[in-house]
C-alpha positions as semicolon CSV with decimal commas, in nm:
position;residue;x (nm);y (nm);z (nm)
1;X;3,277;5,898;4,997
2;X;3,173;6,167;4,716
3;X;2,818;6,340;4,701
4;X;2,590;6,369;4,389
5;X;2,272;6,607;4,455
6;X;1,976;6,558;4,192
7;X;1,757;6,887;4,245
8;X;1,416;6,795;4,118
9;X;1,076;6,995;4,075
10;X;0,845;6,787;4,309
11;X;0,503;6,790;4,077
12;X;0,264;6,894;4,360
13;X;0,100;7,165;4,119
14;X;0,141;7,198;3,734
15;X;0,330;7,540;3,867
16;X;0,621;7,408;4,085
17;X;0,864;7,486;3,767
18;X;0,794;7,869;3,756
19;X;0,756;7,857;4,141
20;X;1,171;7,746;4,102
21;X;1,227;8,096;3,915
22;X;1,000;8,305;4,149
23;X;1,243;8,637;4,271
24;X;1,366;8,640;4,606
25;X;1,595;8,890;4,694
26;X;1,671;8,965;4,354
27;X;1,744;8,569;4,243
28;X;1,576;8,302;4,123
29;X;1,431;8,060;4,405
30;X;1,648;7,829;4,234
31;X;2,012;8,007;4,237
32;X;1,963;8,002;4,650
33;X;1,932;7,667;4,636
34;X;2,190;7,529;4,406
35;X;2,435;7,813;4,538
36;X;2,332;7,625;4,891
37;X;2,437;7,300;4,816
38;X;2,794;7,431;4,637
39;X;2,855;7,569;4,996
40;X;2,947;7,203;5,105
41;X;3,344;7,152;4,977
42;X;3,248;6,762;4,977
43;X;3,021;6,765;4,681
44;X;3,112;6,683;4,385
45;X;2,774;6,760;4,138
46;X;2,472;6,882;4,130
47;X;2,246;6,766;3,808
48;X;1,941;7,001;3,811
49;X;1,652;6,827;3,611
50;X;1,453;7,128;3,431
51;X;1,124;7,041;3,269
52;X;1,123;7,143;2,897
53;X;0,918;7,425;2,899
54;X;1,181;7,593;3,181
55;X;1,507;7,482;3,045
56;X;1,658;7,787;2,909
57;X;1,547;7,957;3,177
58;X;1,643;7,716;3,481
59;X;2,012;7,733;3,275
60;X;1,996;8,147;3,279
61;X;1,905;8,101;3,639
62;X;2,251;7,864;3,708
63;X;2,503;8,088;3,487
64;X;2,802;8,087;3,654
65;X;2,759;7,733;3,801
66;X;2,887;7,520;3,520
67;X;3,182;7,414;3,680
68;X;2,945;7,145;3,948
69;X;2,651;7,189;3,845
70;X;2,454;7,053;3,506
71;X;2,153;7,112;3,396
72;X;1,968;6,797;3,205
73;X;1,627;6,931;3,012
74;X;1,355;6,653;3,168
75;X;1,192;6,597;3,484
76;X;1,252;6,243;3,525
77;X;1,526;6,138;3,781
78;X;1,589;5,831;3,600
79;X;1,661;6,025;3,278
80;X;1,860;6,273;3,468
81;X;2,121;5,967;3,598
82;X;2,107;5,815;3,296
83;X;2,235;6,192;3,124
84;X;2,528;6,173;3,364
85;X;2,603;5,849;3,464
86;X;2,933;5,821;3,261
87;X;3,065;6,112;3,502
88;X;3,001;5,946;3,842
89;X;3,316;5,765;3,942
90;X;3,329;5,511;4,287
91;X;3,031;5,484;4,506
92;X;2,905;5,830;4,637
93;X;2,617;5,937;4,853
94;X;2,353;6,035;4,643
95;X;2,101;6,318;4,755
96;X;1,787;6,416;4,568
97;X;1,675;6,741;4,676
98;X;1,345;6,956;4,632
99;X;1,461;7,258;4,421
100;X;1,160;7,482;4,648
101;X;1,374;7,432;4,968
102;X;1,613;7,669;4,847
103;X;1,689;7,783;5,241
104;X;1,784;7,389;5,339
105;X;2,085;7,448;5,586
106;X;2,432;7,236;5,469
107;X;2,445;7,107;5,808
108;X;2,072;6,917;5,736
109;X;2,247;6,831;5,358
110;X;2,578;6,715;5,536
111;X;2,371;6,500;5,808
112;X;2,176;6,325;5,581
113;X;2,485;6,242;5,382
114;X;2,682;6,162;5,670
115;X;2,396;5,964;5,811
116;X;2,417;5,745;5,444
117;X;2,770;5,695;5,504
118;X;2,717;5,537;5,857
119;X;2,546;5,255;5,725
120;X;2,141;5,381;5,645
121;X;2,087;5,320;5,275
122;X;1,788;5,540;5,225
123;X;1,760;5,880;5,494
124;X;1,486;6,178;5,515
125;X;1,494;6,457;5,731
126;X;1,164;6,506;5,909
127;X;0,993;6,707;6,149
128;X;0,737;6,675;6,427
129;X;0,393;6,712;6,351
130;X;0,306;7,069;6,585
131;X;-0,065;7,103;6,491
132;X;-0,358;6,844;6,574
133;X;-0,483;6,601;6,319
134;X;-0,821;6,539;6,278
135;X;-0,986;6,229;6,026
136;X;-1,293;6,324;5,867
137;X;-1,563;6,114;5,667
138;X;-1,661;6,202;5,321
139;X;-1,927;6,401;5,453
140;X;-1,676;6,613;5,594
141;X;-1,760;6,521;5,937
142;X;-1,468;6,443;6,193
143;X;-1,478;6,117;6,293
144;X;-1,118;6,113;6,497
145;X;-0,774;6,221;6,609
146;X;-0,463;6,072;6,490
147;X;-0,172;6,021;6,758
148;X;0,072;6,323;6,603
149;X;0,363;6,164;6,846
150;X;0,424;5,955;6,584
151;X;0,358;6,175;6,262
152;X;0,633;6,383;6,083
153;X;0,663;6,603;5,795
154;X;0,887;6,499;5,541
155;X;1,156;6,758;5,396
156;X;1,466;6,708;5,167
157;X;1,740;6,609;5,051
158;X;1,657;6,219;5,052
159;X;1,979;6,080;5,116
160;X;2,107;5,722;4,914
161;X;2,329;5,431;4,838
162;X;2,372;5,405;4,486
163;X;2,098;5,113;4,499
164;X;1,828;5,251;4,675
165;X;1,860;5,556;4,473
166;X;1,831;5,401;4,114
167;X;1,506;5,149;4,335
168;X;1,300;5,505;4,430
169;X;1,462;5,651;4,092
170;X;1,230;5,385;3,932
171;X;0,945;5,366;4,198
172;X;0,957;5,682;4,447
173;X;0,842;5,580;4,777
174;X;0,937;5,696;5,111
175;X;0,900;5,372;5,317
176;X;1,186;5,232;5,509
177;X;1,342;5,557;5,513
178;X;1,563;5,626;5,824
179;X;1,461;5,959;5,953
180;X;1,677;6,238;6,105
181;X;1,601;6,582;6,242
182;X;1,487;6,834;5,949
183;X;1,531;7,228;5,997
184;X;1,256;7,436;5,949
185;X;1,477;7,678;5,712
186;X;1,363;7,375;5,520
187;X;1,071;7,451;5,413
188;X;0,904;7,460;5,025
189;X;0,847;7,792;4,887
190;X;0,497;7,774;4,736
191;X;0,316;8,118;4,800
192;X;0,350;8,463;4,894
193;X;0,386;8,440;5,254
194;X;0,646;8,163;5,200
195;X;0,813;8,373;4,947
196;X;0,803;8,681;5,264
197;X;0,984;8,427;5,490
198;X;1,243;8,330;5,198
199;X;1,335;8,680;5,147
200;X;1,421;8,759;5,534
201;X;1,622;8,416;5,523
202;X;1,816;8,552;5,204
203;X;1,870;8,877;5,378
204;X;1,938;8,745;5,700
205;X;2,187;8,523;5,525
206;X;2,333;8,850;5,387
207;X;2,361;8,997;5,723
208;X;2,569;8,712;5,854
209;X;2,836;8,751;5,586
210;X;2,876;9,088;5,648
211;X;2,935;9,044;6,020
């Protein structure tokens, strides 16, 4: 079964789109993580979904990429299938990953693609919750302690049949995802000490092709 990867700005902040062109070791956040997910021989396209204002330069940022990758101006995933529908042949995996996680490893891509193709329609990779939790009141009192044994953050790529994909495509919601074990590589690049980290994984990266 064929792979499709949707790469997505996750509207947290207004800025997430400029955040996806922030420098790290001399590239765009977002040429580590599309050159990441060509790594895996098994997929077939990745359809990057730039937001207007950052098209031209989300497509500068990809040069050299055509061949697997295309880039669809609009953030909407449902208007980024719809752009490429006509080229998706059988009944692939789809993955829709978070273009800030540029340092994903393929084996967390691969597993939640392999984990679609064993029978889960809808799979996230998560990870345990390390710190403690504390509920507060709108007076910004603490009123309690949540059980973290059973909380998890929630990484990407979101892993899909072709039907739950177009479902959260038109409603995004995480419930009834199967989880599997996220990498902390993983994480979204949002400030400067995250943008620090990024640039010893990108050299570190560099290392290990050397060797």
């Amino acid at each position: 079964m064929s792979t499709i990867v949707f790469v997505t700005v996750v509207r947290h902040h207004a800025s997430d789109a400029e955040l996806a062109l922030a420098p790290v070791n001399g590239e765009a956040l977002l040429t580590h993580t599309v050159r990441g997910l060509l790594a895996l021989p098994d997929l077939d396209l990745v359809v990057v979904a730039a937001p207007e204002r950052c098209a031209d330069l989300f497509s500068a940022a990809l040069s050299g990429f055509e061949e697997r990758c295309r880039i669809v101006p609009g953030s909407s995933l449902k208007h980024a299938f719809d752009t490429v529908e006509k080229e998706i042949t059988g009944n692939p995996v789809f993955l829709v990953h978070d273009a800030l996680r540029a340092f994903t490893p393929p084996d967390t891509v691969r597993a939640v693609a392999d984990a679609v193709r064993a029978g889960s329609p809808f799979v996230i990779p998560v990870l345990p919750m390390a710190d403690t939790v504390k509920v507060t009141d709108a007076a910004k009192v603490i009123t309690g302690t949540e059980d973290r044994a059973y909380l998890r953050t929630a990484q990407t790529p979101l892993g899909f049949t072709r039907e739950t994909f177009l479902s959260y495509a038109g409603k995004p919601s995480l419930d009834g995802a199967h989880t599997i074990a996220g990498h902390p590589d993983a994480m979204r690049v949002t400030n400067s000490f995250e943008l620090k980290l990024a640039e010893a994984i990108a050299r570190a990266g560099e290392a290990e092709e050397v060797l």
